[in-house]
DOMISE-426002 format. One record per residue (C-alpha): chain; x, y, z; residue number from 1; residue in three letters. Coordinates in nm, 4 decimals. Layout:
N
+-----+----------+----------+----------+-----+------+
| mol |     east |    north |       up | seq | type |
+-----+----------+----------+----------+-----+------+
|   A |        X |        Y |        Z | NUM |  ALA |
...
+-----+----------+----------+----------+-----+------+
REM end
This chain:
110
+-----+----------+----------+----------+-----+------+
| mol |     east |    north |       up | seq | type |
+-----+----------+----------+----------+-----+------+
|   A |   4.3283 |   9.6013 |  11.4622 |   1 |  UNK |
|   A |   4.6885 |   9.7007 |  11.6003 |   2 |  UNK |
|   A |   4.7328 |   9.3441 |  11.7739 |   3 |  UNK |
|   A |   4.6711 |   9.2211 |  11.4523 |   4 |  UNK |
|   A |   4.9306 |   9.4189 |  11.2647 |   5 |  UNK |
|   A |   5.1718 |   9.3419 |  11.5275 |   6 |  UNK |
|   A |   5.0758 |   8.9203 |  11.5533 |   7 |  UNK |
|   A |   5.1390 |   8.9233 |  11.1814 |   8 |  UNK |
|   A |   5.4547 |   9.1416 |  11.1666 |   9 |  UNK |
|   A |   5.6224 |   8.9137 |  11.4404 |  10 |  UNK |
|   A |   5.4751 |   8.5987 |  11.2613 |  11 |  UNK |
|   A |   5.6480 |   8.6760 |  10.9297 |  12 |  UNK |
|   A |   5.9764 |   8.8144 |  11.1922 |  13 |  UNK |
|   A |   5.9566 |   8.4625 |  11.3398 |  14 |  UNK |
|   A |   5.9388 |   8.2863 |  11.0126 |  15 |  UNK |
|   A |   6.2203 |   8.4950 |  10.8497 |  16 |  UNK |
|   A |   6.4788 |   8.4730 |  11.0833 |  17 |  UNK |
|   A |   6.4501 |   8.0617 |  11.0785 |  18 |  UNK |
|   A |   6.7835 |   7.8370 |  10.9455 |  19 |  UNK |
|   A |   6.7207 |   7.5100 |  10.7547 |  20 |  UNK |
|   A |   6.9737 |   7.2735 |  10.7428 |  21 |  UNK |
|   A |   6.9805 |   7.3246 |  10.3505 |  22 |  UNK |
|   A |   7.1262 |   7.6383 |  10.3653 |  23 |  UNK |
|   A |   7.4309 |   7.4965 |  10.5984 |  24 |  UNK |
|   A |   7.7563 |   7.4444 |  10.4191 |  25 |  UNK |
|   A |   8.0283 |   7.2090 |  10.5605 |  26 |  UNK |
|   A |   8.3912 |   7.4227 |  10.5447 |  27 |  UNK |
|   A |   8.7218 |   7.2246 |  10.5225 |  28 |  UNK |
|   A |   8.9558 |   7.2221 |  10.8331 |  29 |  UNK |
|   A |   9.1651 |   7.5462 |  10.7951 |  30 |  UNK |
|   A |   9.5464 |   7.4316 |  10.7921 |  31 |  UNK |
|   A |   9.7445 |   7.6301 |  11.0528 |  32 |  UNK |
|   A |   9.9054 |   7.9568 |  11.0016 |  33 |  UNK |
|   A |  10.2991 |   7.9419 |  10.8411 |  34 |  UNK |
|   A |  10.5783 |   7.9712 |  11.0794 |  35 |  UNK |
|   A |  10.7210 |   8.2782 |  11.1256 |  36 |  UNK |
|   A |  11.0767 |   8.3356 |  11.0448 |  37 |  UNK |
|   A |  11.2688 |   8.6447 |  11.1510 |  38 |  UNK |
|   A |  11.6179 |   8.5687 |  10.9300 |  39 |  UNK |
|   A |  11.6467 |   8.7603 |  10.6648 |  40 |  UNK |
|   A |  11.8165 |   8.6520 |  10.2962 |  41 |  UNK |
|   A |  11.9221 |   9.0261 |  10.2318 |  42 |  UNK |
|   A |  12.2855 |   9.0189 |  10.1663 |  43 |  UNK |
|   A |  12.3689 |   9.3858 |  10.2670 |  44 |  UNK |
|   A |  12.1715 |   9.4057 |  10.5805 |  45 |  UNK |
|   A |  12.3150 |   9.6008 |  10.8478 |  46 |  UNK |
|   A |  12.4318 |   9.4503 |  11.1710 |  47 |  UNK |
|   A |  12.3775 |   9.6545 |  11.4423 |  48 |  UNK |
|   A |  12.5005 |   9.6389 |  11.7703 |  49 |  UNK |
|   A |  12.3885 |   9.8128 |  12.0628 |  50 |  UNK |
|   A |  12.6808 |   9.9000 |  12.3629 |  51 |  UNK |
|   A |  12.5897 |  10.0719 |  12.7285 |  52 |  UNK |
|   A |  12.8323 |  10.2472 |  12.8557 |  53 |  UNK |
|   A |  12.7550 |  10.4689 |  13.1626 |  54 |  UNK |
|   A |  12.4197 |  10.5194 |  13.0655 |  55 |  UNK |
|   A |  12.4486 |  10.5952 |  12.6939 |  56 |  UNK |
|   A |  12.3884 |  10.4226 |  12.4258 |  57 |  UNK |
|   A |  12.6223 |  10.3861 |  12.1169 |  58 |  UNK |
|   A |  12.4464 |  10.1735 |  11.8042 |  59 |  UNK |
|   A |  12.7195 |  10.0668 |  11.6165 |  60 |  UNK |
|   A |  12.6088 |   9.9968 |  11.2076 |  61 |  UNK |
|   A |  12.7975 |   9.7613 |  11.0331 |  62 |  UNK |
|   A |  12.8108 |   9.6152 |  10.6415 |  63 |  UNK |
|   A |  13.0559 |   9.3210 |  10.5635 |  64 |  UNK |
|   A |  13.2099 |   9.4306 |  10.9160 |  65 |  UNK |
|   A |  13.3072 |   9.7635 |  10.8036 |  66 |  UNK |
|   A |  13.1428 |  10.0243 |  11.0419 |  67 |  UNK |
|   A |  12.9908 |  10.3106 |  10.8760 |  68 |  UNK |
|   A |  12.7552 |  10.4642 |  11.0975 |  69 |  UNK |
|   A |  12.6814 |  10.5424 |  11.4679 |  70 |  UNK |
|   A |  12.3772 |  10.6575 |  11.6603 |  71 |  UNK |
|   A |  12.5012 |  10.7725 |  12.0213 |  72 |  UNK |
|   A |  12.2162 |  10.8310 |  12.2924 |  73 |  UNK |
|   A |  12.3904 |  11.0219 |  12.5605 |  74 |  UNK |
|   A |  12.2305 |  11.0124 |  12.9162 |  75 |  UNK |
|   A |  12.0211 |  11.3120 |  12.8944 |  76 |  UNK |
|   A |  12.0608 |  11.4423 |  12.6039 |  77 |  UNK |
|   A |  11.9200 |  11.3827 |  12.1998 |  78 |  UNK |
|   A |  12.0717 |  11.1724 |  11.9575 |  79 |  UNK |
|   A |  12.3077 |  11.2387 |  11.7528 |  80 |  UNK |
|   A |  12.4688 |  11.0415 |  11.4740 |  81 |  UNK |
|   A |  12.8633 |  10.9835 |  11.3535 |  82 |  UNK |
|   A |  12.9089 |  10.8806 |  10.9853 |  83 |  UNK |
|   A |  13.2013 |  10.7667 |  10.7995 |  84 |  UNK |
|   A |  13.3426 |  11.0450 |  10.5756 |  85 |  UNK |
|   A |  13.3642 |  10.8736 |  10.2103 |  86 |  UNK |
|   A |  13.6752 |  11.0438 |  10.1064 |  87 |  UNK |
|   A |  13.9026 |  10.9845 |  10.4396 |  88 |  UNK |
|   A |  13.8836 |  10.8123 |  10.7690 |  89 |  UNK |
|   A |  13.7010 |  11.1407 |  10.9860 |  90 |  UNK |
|   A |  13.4047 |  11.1049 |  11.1493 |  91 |  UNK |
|   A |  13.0686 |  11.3269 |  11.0592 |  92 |  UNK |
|   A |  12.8257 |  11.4057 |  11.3140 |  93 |  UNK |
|   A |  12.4743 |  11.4923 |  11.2142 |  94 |  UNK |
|   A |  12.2081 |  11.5642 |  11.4572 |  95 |  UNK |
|   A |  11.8564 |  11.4735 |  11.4521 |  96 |  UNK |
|   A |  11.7763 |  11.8064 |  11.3186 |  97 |  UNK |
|   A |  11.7221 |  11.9019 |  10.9695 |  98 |  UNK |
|   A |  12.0616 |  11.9187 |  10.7452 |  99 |  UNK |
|   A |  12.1531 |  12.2401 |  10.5653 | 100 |  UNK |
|   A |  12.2942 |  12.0948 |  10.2366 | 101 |  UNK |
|   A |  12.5298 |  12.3258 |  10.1273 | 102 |  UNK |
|   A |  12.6555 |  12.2927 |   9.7666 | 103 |  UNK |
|   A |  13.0391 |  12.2206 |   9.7257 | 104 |  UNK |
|   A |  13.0500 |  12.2863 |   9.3367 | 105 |  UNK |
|   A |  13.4050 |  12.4087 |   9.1923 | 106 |  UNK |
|   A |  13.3288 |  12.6840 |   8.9860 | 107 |  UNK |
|   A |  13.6319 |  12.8819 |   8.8826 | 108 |  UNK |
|   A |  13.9813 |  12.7879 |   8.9795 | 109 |  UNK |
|   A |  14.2547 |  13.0388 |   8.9880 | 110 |  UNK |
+-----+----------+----------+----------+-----+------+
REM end
């Protein structure tokens, strides 16, 4: 009685598992993937340029040639960046740490 169970459990296996050609569908050709282009059409992109100079690394930032920003990579050491002061021509270094912001609100005048 078991062979049984098991000649008709792999019969209906065996029947299920079968393709027809029916059941095939044709698919189109797939056209090739795009090209992949790496220029960019943003206007106010950074240029960056990277300088080695006895082991360290200065990133120089750049918008409409007018350097703003620089990430300097000393040999041995962290990172630490220089920015443009907005109000005058001195330099600002910030490290990688977390900035303090301390407010630089004019409250009384004398």
């Amino acid at each position: 009685m078991k062979n049984l169970f098991w000649i008709i459990c792999l019969f209906v296996l065996g029947f299920s598992s079968i393709s027809f050609a029916e059941d095939t569908e044709i698919l189109e050709d797939v056209p090739p993937p795009p090209s992949i282009s790496y220029d960019s059409n943003y206007v106010d992109e950074p240029e960056v340029t990277i300088k080695k100079k006895d082991g360290e690394f200065i990133e120089e930032y750049r918008v409409n040639g007018q350097l703003y920003m620089m990430r300097v990579t000393p040999k041995n050491m962290p990172a630490y960046y220089l920015y443009k002061d907005t109000s005058g021509s001195d330099w600002i270094r910030y490290d990688d740490m977390e900035l303090a912001i301390i407010p630089q609100w004019v409250i009384l005048t004398f």
